[in-house]
ZAMARGU-4260 file (C-alpha; in steps of 0.2 Angstrom, whole numbers, plus 5000, padded with zeros to 4 digits):
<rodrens>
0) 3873/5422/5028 | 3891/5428/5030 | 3894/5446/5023 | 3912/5441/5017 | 3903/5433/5002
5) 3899/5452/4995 | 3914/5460/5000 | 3918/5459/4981 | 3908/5473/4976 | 3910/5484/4992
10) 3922/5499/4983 | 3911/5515/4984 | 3898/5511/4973 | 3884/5500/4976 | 3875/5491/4963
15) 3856/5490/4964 | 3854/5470/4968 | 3867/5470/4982 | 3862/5488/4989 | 3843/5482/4990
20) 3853/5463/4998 | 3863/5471/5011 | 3847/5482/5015 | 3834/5466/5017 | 3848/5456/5028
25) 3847/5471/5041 | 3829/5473/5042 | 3826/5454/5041 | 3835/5450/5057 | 3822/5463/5066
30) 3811/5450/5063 | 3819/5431/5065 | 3806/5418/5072 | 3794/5430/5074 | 3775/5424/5067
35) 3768/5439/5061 | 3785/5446/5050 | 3778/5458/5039 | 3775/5454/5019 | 3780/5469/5014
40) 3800/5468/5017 | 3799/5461/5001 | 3795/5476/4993 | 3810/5484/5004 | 3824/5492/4991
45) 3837/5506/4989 | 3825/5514/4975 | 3810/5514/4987 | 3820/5524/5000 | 3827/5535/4990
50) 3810/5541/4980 | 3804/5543/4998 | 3820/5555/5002 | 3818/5574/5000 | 3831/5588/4994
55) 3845/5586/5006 | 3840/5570/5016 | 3849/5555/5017 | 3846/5536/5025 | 3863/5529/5033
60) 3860/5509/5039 | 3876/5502/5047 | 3880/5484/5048 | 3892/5475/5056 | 3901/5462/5047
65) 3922/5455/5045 | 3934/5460/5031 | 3950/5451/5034 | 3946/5442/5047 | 3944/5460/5056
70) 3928/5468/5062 | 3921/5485/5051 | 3906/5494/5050 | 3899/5494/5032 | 3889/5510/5030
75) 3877/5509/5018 | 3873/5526/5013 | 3855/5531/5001 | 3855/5550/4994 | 3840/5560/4989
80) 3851/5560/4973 | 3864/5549/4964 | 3871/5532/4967 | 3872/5522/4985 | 3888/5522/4993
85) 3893/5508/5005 | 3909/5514/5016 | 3919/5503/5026 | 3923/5509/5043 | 3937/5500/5055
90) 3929/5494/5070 | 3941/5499/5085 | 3946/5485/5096 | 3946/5492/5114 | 3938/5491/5130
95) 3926/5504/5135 | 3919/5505/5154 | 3901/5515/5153 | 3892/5527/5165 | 3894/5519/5181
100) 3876/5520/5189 | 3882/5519/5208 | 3879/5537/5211 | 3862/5537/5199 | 3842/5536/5208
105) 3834/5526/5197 | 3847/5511/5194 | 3840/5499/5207 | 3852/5485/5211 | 3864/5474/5204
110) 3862/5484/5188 | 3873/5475/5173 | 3880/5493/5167 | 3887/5498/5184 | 3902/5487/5178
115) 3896/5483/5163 | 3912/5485/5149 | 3908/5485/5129 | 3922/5480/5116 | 3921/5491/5102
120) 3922/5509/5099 | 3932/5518/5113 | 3929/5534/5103 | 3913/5536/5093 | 3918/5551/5085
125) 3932/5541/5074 | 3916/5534/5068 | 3908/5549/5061 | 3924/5556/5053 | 3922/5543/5040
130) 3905/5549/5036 | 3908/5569/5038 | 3915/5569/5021 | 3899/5562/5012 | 3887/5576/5020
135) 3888/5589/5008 | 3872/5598/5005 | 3863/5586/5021 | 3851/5593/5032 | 3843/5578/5038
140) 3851/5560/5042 | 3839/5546/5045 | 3850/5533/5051 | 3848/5513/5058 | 3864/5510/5071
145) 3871/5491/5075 | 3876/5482/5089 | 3886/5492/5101 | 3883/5509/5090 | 3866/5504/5099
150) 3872/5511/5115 | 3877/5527/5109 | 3865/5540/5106 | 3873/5545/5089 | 3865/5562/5089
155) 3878/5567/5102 | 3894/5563/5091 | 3904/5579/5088 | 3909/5583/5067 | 3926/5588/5062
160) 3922/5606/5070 | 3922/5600/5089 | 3899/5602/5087 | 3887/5588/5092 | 3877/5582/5078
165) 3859/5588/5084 | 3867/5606/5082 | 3870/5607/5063 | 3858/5588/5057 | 3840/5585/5059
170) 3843/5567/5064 | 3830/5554/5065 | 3832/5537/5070 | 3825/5520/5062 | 3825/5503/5068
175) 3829/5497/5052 | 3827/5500/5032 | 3807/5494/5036 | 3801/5508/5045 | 3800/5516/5027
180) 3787/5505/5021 | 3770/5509/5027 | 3779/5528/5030 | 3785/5524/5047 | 3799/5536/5044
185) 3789/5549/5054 | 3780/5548/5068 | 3765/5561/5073 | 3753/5560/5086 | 3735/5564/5084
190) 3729/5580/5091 | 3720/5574/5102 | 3730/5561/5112 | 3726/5545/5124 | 3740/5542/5137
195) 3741/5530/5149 | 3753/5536/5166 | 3763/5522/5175 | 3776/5527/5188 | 3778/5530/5207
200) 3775/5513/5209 | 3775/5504/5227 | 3785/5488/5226 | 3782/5480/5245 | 3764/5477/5242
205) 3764/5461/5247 | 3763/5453/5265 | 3782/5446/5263 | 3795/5458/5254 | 3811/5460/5253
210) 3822/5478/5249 | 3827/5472/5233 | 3820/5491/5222 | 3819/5505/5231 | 3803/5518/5230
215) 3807/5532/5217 | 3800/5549/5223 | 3804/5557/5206 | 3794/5546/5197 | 3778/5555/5208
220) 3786/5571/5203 | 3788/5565/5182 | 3768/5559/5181 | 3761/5572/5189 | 3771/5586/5178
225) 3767/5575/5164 | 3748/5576/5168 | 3747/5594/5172 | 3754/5597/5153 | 3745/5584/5144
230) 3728/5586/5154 | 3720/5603/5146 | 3723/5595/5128 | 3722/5577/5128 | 3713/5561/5139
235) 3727/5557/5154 | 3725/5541/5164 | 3737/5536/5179 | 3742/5520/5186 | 3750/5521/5200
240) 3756/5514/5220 | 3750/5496/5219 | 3741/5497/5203 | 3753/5493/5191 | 3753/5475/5192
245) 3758/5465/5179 | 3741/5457/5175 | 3737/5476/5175 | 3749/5482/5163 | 3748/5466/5150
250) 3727/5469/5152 | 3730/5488/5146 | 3742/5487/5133 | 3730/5474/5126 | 3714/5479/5124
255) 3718/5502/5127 | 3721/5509/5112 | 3735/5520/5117 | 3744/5535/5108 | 3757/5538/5123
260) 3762/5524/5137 | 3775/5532/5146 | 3783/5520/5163 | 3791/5528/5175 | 3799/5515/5185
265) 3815/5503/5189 | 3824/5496/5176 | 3834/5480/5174 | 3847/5470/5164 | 3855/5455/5171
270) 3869/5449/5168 | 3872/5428/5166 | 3882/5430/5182 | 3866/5439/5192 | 3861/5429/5208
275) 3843/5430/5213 | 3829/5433/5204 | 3829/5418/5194 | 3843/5422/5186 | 3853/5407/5176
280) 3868/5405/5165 | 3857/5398/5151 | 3844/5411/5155 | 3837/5417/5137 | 3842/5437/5137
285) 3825/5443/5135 | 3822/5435/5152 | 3835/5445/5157 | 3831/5462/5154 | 3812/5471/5157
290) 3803/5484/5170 | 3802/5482/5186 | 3782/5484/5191 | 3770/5486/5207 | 3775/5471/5219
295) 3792/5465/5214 | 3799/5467/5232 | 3790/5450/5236 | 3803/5435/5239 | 3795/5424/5227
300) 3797/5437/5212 | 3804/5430/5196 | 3810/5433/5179 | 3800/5416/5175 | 3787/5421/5162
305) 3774/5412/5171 | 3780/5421/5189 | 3768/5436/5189 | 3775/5446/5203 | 3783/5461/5196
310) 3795/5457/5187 | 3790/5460/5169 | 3804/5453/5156 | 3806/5460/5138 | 3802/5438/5136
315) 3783/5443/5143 | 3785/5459/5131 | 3787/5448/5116 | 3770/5439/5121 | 3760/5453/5121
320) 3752/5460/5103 | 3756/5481/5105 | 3749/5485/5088 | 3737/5497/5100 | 3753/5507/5107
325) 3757/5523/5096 | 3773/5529/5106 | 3780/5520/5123 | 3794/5530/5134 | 3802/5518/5147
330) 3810/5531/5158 | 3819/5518/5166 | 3836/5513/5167 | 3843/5499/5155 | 3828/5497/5143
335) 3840/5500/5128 | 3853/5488/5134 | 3852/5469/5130 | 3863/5456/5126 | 3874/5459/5108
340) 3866/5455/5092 | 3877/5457/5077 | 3865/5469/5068 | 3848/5471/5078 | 3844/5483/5090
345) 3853/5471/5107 | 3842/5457/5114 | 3831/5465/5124 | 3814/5475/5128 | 3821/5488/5111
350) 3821/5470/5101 | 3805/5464/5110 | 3793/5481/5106 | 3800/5483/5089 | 3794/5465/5084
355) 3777/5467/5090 | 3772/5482/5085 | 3774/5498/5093 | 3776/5512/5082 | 3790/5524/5092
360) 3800/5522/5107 | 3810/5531/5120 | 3824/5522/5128 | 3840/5523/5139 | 3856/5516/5135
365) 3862/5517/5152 | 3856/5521/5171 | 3846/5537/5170 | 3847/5549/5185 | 3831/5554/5193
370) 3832/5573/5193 | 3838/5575/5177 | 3825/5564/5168 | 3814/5574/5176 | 3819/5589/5168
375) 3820/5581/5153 | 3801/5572/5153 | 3793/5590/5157 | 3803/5598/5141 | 3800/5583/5129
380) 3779/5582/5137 | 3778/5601/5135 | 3781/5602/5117 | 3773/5587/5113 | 3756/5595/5120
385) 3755/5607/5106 | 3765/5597/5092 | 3762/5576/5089 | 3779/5575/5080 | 3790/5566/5090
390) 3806/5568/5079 | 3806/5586/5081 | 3801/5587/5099 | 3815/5577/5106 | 3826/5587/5095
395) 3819/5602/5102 | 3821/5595/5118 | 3840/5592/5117 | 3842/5606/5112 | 3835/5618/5123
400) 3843/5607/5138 | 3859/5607/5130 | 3858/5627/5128 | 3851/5631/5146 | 3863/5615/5154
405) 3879/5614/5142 | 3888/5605/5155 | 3876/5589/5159 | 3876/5574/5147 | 3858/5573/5140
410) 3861/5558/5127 | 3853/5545/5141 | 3836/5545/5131 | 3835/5539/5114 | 3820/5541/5102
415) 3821/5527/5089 | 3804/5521/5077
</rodrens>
């Protein structure tokens, strides 16, 4: 379906039937070829959204589409009160190098966004000053990004007045229009919480090994401060050294019921070029991104699905049924990155999880550096012991970073659901 056909009514307004069209189509492609694609995106509309949005809450869903023959953003915008708007926004043409992740701990090697380069926005505040205008009276903005909005963490876009979003928005962010059915707008943890541990991780296990990922000593650092925060309140297991296999790991996410899985390890996401590991031109891009588990310094590790020596791909991910995972924090590099798709989260372990069935993630959108994620895990973990609700906790945690550190970047982690 092209979405030049509806361009006719896109003016500000927004009639019901193509508000609630434009609405399914996103939240549709979430779920393309997947068995189990939920019934209730039927019921999915503008109306339902809107009777679920309080005082001074909106839902913003942006899509990417081509007026013209030139590529915009087609924010769609649903207001506790009034008429839907649907705003055009011109999609920059540029070339934009990311973070390199040379000088960066927990990168590994031959990471994709070391040189990796994204067409699109070269400044994502032009964005946002075509939205400022419609926030009169907002206090919270749940919002559902698009292809290369995906790798920026929208929260840490400045407004007219030079401040980042998270200082003057509550600002919670959705996979798509679905997570409102079923109440998925809002994630709380019970108070009592199980959490599986999986991080300093040995990867030379085997007899024959190679020095392809490097031991991570902060991840030792990240676990343990994790469980001395979580361990008075709530049940805290640890998989660690040679442990996390990935017969391990697919054994416990099937049959643990778990509120918190948090990995603490190697990330990776190949490019088509990559050599080694596998890696092919016609490689399917979930293969091509995943986690990088106890093991994966032997010779014979793989990205093949059926090649069980470490190198766990978002492919494998997809496999797996993760209904029993409340909230899974891949402190890793790359696990929000993936190849582009035009208005999903990008073909990757983001894309894999969401299909089956994990509630709430955190992941990065480029490499993460070790001593900072650390800092930022013991802030996130320390509120969360006292208070389940993951929204405010990660803005909490932003925010107190951002006022004790002002000058470090802390948009690397992203909370989505």
């Amino acid at each position: 379906m092209k979405w030049t056909i509806l361009f006719l009514f896109f003016s500000m307004a927004c009639h019901a039937q193509d508000c609630d069209e434009l609405l399914r189509f996103k939240a549709d492609e979430y779920y393309i070829n997947v068995a189990h694609k939920p019934d209730s995106l039927n019921f999915l509309s503008c109306s339902l959204i809107q009777k679920q949005l309080r005082s001074g809450e909106i839902f913003l869903d942006i899509s990417e589409a081509e007026m013209n023959h030139e590529p915009v953003f087609l924010a769609l915008i649903i207001s506790w009160k009034g008429e839907p708007q649907v705003m055009e926004i011109p999609l920059k043409q540029e070339a934009v190098k990311v973070q390199d992740s040379a000088s960066l701990k927990r990168g590994g090697i031959a990471q994709a966004s070391s040189e990796m380069v994204t067409y699109g926005l070269a400044d994502y505040d032009h964005f946002w000053t075509h939205i400022d205008d419609a926030l009169n009276g907002v206090k919270k903005i749940y919002y559902s990004s698009s292809r290369l909005l995906n790798l920026a963490n929208l929260r840490f876009i400045k407004d007219k007045n030079g401040e980042f979003l998270f200082e003057n928005y509550e600002m919670v962010r959705l996979h798509s229009g679905a997570s409102f059915l079923g109440e998925h707008k809002s994630i709380v943890l019970p108070a009592k919480m199980d959490v599986l541990l999986v991080g300093a991780l040995r990867y030379d296990c085997g007899p024959v090994s190679t020095m392809a990922w490097d031991y991570l000593p902060g991840t030792r650092t990240e676990i343990n401060n994790i469980r001395d925060l979580l361990s008075k309140k709530h049940y805290v297991r640890i998989l660690d050294s040679c442990q996390a296999t990935e017969a391990r790991v697919s054994t416990m996410i099937k049959t643990a019921r778990l509120d918190v899985l948090h990995i603490a390890t190697h990330g990776f996401y190949f490019q088509e070029t990559e050599k080694g590991f596998g890696v092919k031109p016609d490689s399917y891009p979930l293969e091509r991104s995943g986690l990088v588990l106890s093991g994966a310094n032997d010779r014979a590790a793989t990205i093949d699905v059926f090649n069980q020596k470490g190198l766990f791909s978002a492919l494998e991910i997809q496999e797996l049924d993760l209904g029993n995972i409340r909230f899974m924090v891949l402190s890793t590099c790359h696990s929000g990155e993936g190849d582009a798709s035009e208005n999903t989260a990008p073909l990757g372990i983001t894309l894999a999880l969401m299909r089956n069935g994990v509630s709430a993630m955190m992941v990065s959108n480029r490499a993460v550096p070790d001593k900072e994620t650390s800092l930022f895990m013991s802030c996130f973990y320390g509120l969360l012991a006292n208070n389940g609700d993951l929204d405010k906790c990660y803005l909490q945690t932003i925010k107190s970073l951002h006022e004790k550190y002002p000058e470090t970047d802390w948009s690397f982690f992203d909370l989505l659901h």
